[in-house]
Residue frames as qw, qx, qy, qz and C-alpha x, y, z in Angstrom:
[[0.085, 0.697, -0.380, 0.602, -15.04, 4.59, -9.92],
 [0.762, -0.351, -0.471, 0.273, -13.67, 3.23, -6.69],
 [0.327, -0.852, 0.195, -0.360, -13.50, 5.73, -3.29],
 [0.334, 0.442, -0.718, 0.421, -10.49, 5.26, -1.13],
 [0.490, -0.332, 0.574, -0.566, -12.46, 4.17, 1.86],
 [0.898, 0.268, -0.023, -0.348, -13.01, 1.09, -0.30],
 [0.668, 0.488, -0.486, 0.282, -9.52, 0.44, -1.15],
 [0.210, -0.528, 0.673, -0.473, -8.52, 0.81, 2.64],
 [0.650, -0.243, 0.668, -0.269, -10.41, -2.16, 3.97],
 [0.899, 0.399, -0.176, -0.045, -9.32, -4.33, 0.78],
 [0.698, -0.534, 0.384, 0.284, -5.83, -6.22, 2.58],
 [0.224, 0.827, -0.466, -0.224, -2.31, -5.86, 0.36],
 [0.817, -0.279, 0.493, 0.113, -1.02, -9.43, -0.59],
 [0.037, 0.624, -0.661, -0.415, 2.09, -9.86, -2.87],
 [0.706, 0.459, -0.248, -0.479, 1.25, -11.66, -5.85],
 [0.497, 0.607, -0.617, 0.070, 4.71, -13.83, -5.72],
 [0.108, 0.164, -0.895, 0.400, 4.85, -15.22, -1.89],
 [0.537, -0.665, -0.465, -0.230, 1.37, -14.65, -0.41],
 [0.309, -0.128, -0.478, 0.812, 2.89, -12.37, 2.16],
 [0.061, -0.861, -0.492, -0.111, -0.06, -10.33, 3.29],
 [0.328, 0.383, -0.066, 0.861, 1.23, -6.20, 3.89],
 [0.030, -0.344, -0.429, 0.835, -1.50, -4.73, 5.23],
 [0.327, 0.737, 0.585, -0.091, -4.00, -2.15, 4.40],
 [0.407, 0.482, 0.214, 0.746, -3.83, 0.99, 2.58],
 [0.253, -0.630, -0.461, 0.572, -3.51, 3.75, 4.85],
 [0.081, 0.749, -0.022, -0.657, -2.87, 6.69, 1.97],
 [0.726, 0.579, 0.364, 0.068, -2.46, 7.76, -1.47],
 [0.257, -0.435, 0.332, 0.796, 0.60, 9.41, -3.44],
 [0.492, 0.742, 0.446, -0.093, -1.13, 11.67, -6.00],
 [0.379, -0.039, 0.107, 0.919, 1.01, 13.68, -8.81],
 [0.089, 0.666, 0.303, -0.676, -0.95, 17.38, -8.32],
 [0.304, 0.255, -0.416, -0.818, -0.44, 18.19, -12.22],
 [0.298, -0.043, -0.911, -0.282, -2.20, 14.73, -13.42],
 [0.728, -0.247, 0.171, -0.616, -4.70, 14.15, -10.59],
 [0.845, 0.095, -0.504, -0.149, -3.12, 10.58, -11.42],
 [0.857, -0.456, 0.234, 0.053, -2.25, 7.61, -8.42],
 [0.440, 0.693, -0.570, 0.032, 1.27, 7.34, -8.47],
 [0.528, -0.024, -0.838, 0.133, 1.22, 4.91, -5.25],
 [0.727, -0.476, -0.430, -0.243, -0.26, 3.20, -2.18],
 [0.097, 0.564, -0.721, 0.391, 0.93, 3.89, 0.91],
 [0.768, -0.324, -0.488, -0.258, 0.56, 0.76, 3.41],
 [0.528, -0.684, 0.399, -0.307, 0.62, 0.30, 7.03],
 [0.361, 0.278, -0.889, 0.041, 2.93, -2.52, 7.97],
 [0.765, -0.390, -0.334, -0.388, 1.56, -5.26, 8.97],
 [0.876, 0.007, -0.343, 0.339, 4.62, -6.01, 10.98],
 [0.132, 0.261, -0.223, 0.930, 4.76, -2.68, 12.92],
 [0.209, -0.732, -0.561, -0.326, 2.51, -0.93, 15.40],
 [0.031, -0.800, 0.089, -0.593, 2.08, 2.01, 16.26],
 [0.437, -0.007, -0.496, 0.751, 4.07, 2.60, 19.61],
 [0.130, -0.848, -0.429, 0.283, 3.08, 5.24, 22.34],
 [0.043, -0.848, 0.078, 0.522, 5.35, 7.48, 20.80],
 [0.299, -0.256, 0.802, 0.449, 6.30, 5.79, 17.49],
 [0.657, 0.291, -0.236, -0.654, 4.49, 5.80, 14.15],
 [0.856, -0.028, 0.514, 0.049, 3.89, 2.51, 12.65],
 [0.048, -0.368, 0.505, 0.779, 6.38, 2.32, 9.18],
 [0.605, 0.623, 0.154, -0.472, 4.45, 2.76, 5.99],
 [0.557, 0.082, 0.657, 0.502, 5.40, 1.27, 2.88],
 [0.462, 0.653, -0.063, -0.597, 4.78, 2.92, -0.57],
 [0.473, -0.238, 0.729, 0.434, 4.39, 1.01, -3.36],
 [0.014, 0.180, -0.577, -0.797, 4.10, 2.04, -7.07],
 [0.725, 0.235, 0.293, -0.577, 0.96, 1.78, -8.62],
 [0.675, 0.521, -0.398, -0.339, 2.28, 0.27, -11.31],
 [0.103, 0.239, -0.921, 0.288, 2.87, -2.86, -8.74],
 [0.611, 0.109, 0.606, -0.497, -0.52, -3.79, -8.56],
 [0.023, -0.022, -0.908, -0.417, -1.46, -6.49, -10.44],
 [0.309, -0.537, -0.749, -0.234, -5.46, -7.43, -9.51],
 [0.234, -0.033, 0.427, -0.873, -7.83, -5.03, -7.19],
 [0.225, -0.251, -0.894, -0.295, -10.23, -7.79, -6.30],
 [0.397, -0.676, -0.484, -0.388, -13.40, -7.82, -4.12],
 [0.599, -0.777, -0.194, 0.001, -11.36, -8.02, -0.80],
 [0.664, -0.430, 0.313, 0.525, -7.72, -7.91, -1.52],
 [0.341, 0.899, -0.151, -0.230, -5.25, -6.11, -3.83],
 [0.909, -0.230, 0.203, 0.282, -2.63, -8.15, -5.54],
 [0.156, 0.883, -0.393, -0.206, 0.64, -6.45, -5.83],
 [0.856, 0.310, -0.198, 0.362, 3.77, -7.74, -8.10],
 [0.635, 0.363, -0.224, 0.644, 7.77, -7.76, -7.58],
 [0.336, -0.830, 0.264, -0.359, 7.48, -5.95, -3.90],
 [0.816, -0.165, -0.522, 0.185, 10.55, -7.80, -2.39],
 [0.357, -0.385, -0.496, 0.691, 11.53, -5.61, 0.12],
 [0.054, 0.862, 0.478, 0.160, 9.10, -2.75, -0.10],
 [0.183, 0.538, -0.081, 0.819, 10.36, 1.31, -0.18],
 [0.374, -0.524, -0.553, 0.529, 10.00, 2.71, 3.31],
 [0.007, 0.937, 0.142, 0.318, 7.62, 6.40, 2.85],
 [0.190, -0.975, 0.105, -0.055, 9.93, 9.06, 4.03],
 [0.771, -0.331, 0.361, 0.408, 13.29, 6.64, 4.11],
 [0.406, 0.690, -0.585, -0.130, 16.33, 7.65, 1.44]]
C-alpha cells in the first residue's frame, strides 16, 4: 500500500515526450468504489498568483503507465483536461 504523501513528492513525467507536469496535488476518488479514478496535478507551468490559483490538471488513472521510486510515468496526456474546465 502506498499513502498519498508518497505519491505527492514522486514528479509527473509523460511517458511519450519527457515533459515533466508536476506533482500530485490531489486525488479523484469514486465514493461507491473507494477506487482512484484520477490524479490531480499542479502545473508545472502555472503559479499560484496573489489572487489566482495555480491550474490543476486531472489525469485518468488509467494514464499511468509506471509509479517508480521518484517519478510517475503517465501515457497519451497530450494536452491534459483542465480540473473544473468544460
Amino acid at each position: 500500500m502506498i499513502k498519498l504523501s508518497e505519491l505527492q513528492v514522486k514528479e509527473i513525467i509523460v511517458i511519450d515526450d519527457g515533459r515533466r507536469l508536476g506533482h500530485i496535488s490531489d486525488l479523484e476518488i469514486d465514493g461507491s468504489s473507494g477506487k482512484i479514478l484520477a490524479i490531480v496535478v499542479v502545473s508545472k507551468d502555472k503559479k499560484n498568483g496573489m489572487f489566482a490559483k495555480a491550474d490543476e490538471l486531472l489525469i485518468s488513472w488509467d494514464q499511468i503507465v509506471r509509479i517508480g521510486s521518484d517519478v510517475i510515468l503517465v501515457k497519451d496526456v497530450q494536452v491534459p483536461d483542465l480540473y473544473g474546465k468544460a
